[in-house]
C-alpha positions as CSV (number, residue, x, y, z in Angstrom):
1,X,172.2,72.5,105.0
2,X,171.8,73.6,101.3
3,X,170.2,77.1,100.6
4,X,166.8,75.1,98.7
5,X,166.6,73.1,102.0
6,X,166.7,76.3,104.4
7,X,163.9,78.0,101.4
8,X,161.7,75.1,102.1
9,X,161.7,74.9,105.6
10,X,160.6,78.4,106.1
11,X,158.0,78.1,103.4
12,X,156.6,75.3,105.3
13,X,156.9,77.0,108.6
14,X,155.1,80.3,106.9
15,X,152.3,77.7,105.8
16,X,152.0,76.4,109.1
17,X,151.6,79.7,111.2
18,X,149.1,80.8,108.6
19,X,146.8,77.7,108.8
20,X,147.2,78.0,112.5
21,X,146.2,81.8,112.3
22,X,143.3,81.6,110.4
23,X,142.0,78.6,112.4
24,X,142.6,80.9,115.7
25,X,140.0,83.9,113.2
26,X,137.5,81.5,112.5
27,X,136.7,80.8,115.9
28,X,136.7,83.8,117.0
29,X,134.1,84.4,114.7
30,X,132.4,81.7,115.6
31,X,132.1,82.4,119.2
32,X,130.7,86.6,118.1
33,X,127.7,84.6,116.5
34,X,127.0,82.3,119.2
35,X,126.9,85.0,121.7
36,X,124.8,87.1,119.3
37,X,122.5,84.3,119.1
38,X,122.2,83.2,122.7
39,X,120.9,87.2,122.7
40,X,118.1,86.8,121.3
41,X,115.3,86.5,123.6
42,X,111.4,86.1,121.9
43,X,109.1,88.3,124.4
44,X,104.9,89.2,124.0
45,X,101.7,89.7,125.5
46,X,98.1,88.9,124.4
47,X,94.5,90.7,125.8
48,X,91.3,88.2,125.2
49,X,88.3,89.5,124.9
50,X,88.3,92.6,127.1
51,X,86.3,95.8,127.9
52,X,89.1,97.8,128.4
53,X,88.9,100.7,125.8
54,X,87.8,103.8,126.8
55,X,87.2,107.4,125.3
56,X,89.8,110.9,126.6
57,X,92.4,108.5,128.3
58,X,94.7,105.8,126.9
59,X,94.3,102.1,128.1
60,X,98.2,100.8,128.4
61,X,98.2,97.1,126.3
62,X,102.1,96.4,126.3
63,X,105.4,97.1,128.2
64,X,108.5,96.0,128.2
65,X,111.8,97.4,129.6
66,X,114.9,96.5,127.7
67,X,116.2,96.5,123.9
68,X,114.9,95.0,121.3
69,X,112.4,95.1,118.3
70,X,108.5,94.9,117.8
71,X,107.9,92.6,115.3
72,X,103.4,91.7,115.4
73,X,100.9,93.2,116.2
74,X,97.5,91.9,116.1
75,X,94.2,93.4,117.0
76,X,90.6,92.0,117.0
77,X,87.4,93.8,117.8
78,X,84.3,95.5,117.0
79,X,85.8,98.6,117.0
80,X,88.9,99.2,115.7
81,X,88.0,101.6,113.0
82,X,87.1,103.7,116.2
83,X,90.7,103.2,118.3
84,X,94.1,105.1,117.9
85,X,97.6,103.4,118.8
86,X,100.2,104.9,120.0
87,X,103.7,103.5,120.7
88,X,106.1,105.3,123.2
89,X,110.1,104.2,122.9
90,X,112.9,104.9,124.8
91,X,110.9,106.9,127.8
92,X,109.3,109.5,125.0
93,X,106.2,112.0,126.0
94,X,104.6,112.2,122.9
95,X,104.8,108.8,120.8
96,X,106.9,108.7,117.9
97,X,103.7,106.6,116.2
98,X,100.6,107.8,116.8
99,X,97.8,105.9,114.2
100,X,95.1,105.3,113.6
101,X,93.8,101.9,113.4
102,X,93.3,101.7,110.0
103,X,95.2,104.8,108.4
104,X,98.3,102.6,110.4
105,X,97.5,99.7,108.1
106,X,97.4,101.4,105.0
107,X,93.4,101.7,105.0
108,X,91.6,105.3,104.4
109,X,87.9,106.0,104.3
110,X,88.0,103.3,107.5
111,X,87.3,100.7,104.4
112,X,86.2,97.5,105.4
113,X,87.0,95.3,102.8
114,X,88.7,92.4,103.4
115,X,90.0,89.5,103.5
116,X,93.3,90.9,102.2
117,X,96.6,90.7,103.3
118,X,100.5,90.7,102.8
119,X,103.7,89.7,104.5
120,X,103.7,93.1,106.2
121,X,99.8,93.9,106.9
122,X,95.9,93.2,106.1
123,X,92.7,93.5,106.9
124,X,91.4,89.8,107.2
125,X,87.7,90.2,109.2
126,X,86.7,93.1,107.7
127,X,85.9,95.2,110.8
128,X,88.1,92.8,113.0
129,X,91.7,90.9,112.2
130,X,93.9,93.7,111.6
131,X,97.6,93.3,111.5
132,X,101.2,94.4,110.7
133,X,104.5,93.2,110.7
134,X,106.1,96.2,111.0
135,X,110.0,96.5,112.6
136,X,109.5,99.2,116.0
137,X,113.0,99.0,117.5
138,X,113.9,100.3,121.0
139,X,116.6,100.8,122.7
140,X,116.3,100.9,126.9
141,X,111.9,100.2,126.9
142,X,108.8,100.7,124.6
143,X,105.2,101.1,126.2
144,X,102.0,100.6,123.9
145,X,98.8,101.8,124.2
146,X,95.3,102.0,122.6
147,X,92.5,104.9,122.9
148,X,88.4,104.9,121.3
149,X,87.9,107.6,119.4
150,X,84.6,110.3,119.8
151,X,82.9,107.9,117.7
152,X,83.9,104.4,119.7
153,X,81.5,102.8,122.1
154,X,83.0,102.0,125.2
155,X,82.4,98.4,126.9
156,X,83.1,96.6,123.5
157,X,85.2,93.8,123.3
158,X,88.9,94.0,122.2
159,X,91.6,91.4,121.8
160,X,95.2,91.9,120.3
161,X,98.7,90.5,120.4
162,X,102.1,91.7,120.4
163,X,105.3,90.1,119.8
164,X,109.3,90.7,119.8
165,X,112.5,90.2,120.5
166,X,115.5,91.4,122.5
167,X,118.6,92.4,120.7
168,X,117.1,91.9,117.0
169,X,118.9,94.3,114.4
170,X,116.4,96.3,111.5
171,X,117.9,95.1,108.2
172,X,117.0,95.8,104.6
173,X,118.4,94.9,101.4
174,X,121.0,93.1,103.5
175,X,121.7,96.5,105.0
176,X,121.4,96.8,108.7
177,X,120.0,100.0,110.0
178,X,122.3,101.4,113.2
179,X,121.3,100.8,116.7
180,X,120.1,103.9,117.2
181,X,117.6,103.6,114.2
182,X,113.6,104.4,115.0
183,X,110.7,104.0,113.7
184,X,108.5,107.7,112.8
185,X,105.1,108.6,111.9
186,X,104.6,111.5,110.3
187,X,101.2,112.8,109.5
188,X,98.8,115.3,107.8
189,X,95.8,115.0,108.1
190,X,92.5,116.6,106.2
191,X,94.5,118.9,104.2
192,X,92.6,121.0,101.4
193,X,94.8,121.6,98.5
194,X,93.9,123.8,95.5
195,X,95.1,122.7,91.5
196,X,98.1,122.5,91.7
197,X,99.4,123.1,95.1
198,X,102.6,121.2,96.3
199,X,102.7,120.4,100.0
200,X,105.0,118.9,102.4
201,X,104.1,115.4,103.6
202,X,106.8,115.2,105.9
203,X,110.0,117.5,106.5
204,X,112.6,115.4,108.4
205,X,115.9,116.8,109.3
206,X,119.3,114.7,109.8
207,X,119.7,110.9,108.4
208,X,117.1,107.7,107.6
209,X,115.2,106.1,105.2
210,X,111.8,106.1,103.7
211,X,109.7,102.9,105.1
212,X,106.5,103.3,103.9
213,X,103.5,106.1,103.0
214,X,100.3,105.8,103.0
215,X,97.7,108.0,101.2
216,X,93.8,108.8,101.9
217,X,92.7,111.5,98.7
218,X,89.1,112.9,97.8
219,X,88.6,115.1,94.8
220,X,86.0,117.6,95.7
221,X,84.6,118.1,92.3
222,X,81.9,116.0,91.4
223,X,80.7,116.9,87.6
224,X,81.1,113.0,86.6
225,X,83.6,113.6,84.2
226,X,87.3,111.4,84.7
227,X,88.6,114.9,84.7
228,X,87.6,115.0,88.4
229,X,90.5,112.3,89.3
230,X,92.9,114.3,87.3
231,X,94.4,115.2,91.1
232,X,96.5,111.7,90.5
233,X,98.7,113.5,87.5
234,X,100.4,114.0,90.3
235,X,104.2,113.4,91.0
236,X,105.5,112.6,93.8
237,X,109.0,114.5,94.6
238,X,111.7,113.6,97.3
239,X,114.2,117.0,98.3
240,X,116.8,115.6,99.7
241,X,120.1,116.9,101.6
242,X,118.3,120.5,101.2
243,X,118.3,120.4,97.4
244,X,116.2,122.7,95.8
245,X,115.5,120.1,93.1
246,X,114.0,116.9,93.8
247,X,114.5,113.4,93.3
248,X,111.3,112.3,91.6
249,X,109.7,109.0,92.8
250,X,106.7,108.5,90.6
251,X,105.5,109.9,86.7
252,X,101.7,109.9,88.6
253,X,99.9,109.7,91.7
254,X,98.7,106.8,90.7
255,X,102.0,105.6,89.6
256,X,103.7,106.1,92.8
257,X,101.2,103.5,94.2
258,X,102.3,101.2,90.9
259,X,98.7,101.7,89.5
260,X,97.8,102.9,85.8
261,X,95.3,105.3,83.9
262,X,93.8,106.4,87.2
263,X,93.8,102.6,88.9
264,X,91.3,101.2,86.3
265,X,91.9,98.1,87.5
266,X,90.3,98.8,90.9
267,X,91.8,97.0,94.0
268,X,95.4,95.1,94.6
269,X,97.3,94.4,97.2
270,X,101.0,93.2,97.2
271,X,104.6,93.5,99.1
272,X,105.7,96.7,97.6
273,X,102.3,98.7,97.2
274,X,98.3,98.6,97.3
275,X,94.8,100.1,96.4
276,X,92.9,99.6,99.8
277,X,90.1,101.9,98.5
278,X,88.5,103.5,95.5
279,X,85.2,104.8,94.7
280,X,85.1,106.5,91.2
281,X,81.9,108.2,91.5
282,X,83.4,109.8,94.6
283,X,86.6,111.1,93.2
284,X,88.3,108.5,96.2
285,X,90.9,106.6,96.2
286,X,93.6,105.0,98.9
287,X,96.6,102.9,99.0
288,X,100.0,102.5,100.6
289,X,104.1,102.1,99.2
290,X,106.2,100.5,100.6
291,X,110.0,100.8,100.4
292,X,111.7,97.7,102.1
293,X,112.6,96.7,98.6
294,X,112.5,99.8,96.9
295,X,114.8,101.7,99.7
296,X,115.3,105.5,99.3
297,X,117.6,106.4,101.6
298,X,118.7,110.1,103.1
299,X,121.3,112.4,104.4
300,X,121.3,115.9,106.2
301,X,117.1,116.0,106.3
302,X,114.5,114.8,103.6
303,X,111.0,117.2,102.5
304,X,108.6,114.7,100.6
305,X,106.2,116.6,98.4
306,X,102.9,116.1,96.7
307,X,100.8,118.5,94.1
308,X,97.2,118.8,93.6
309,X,97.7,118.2,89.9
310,X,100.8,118.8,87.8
311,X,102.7,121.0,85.3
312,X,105.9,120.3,84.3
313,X,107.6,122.6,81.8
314,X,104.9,124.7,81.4
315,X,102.5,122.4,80.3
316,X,99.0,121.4,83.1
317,X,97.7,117.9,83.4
318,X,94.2,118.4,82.4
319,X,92.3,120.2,84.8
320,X,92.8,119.0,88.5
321,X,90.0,119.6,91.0
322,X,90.7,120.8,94.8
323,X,91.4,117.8,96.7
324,X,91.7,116.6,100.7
325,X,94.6,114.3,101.2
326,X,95.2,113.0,104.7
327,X,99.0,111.3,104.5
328,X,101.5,108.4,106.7
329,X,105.1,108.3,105.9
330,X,106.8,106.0,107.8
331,X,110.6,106.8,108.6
332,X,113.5,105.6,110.4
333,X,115.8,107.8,111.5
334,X,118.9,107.8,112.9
């Protein structure tokens, strides 16, 4: 046998094993997404038209033991601008969201305006239809439950609907968030800040990513001049790994919620932000961001800021009135 002869034998025999080896990877691949899929279990619940809200204790709406991910939620009723949800995962005490109704859907000043609405929430009925879209995972069991406010009647009708599924992974921008990745509310509520004032709206330590934040603001200077909404100069400042300079998110207040010239367009609603109120004569305005497409992501803790106003290098933004902010921001951590 000639040296070419032996060359092309073990060429071919090389060929061989290697068409045989990759045939052997793609099945094993094959058979990972098949078991991934046969995973996937749908689960959910539904209430119709029950008197089961009450004032001081929490009515329980949803349970489920195992791991998966929250993926609807619907509620209907006369009330829900009175009514606070709270979602308990993984066998917590204190719920790692606790909202209210509307607040939770990107609504301050309990506005009823509707219909509006997006892929991830809306207010269709105006004081009934409210829903979101929002990804809770959990990992061994997640418990839901619903409470009236002081100002709720009791014995009012109340309908809603949850939905999920088992083993479903949180991804965004392709990225999939780990396993033990979980879904925070972080809020502040009725805070009075003076010109120019910057306060924390959330100070998070270890690893995650900004989901969403939502923003309820009153000037509290009324002498009709558009000075009084100069609050929104705003900007809106991310300190991340304990830097002690930030990562700026917006040029405004205003701009952060991708508004202009102190939103004098009045209301919008879309994927990545909206104005859900705004009365000009009241100095109020609010609206939510979202950041599934947008993702700001951190590392060794994260302190999101706001200012009553801004200066920048000296220089003050007109002349910003005292201002009550109540704040959401939404983060998963891991």
């Amino acid at each position: 046998m000639t040296l070419k002869l032996r060359l092309k034998i073990v060429t071919s025999l090389i060929l061989i094993i290697g068409a045989v080896s990759c045939t052997q990877k793609v099945k094993v691949v094959k058979n990972d997404t098949t078991h991934s899929m046969d995973s996937l279990k749908t689960f959910g619940t539904m209430g119709k038209e029950l008197k089961v809200l009450k004032k001081g204790s929490e009515t329980e709406l949803f349970s489920y033991q195992g791991k998966g991910c929250i993926t609807h939620m619907w509620f209907g009723g006369q009330e829900l601008k009175h009514i606070d949800i709270k979602i308990y995962v993984d066998g917590e005490v204190q719920p790692s969201i606790d909202m209210e109704m509307y607040l939770g859907h990107g609504i301050g000043f309990k506005d009823d305006f509707s219909p509006w609405g997006t892929e991830r929430m809306g207010n269709i009925g105006g004081e009934s239809g409210i829903y979101n879209t929002y990804k809770v995972p959990f990992g061994t069991n997640i418990r839901i439950t619903a409470q009236l406010t002081a100002e709720g009647k009791e014995l009012e009708n109340f309908w809603w609907i949850f939905r999920g599924t088992e083993n479903l992974p949180v991804e965004f921008n392709g990225v999939k968030l780990p396993d033990n990745a979980r879904l925070k509310l972080h809020k502040l509520e009725k805070h009075k800040a003076q010109p120019l004032e910057e306060f924390s709206m959330c100070d998070i330590d270890g690893s995650g990513m900004l989901y969403q934040v939502t923003m309820e603001a009153k000037g509290l200077r009324k002498t009709n001049h558009w000075k009084d909404l100069s609050f929104m100069e705003s900007c809106i400042r991310a300190y991340i790994g304990g830097k002690k300079e930030p990562l700026f998110l917006s040029s405004g207040l205003e701009d952060y919620f991708l508004g202009t010239y102190y939103f004098n367009k009045g209301r919008y609603t879309n994927m990545l932000a909206g104005l859900t109120h705004f009365d000009k004569e009241e100095n109020e305005f609010s609206g939510y961001r979202l950041h599934e497409n947008d993702p700001v992501f951190f590392q060794n803790g994260m302190r999101l800021t706001n200012r009553c106003g801004e200066e920048i290098d000296g220089k003050i933004f007109h002349d910003p009135p005292a201002t009550e902010y109540t704040t959401y921001v939404w983060t998963y951590e891991w």
